[in-house]
N, C-alpha and C positions, 0 to 999 in steps of 0.2 A: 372184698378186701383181702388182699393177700400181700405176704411179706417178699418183696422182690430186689435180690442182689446186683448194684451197679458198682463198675468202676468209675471214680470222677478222677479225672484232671486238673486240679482248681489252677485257673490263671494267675502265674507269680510262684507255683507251688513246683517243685521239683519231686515230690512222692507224690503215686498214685493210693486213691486212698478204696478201700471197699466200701460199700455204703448201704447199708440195707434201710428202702425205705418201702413205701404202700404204694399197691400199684393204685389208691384211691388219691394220692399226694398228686397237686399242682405242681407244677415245674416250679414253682416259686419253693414250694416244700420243699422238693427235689436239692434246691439251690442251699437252701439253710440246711438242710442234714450235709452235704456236703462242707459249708462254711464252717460247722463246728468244729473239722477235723484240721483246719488249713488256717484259719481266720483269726488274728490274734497270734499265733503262734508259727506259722513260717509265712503269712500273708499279713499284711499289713491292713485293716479294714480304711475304705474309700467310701466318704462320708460324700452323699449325693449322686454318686454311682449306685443302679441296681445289679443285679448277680443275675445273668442269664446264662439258661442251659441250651447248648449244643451238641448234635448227636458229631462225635469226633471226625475231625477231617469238613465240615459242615459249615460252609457260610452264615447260613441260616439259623436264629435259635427258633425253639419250639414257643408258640405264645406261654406266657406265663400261668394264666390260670388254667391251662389243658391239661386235663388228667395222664399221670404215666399210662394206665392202661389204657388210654385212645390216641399213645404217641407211634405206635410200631416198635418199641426198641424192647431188644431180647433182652436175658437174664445173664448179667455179667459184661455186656455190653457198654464201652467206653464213652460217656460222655464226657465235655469239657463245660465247666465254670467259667464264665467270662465275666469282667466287667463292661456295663454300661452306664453312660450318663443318664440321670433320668428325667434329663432335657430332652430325650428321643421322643 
């Protein structure tokens, strides 16, 4: 368990926000510590969409419950916030 600093992206969000969470946090963590800084207040929250994490530039998100520490992604390292249906 250690404290590890990320840039998010949140989709919809025009500031990049700093984010410090646990490299022990699920991408789904990863998503809510990011949400808190974006969601309600310059993002509008999307009832039935989940909040998926991608490493920037990235088609792909990481699955949800994957721990930060067994993603690859360094300290400081920009991810993006996306929304998804969670018809997917």
């Amino acid at each position: 368990m250690a404290m590890f600093p990320l840039t998010a992206n949140f989709e919809g969000d025009f500031v990049l926000q700093l984010v410090a969470v646990d490299t022990e946090n699920t991408m789904d963590e990863v998503a809510q510590a990011a949400a808190h800084h974006s969601v309600g207040r310059r993002v509008a929250r999307r009832p039935g969409c989940a909040m998926r994490v991608r490493r920037q530039g990235a088609e792909q998100a990481f699955p949800r419950k994957q721990k930060l520490a067994d993603s690859g992604l360094k300290p400081m390292e920009c991810v993006e916030i996306v929304w998804e249906s969670e018809a997917r």
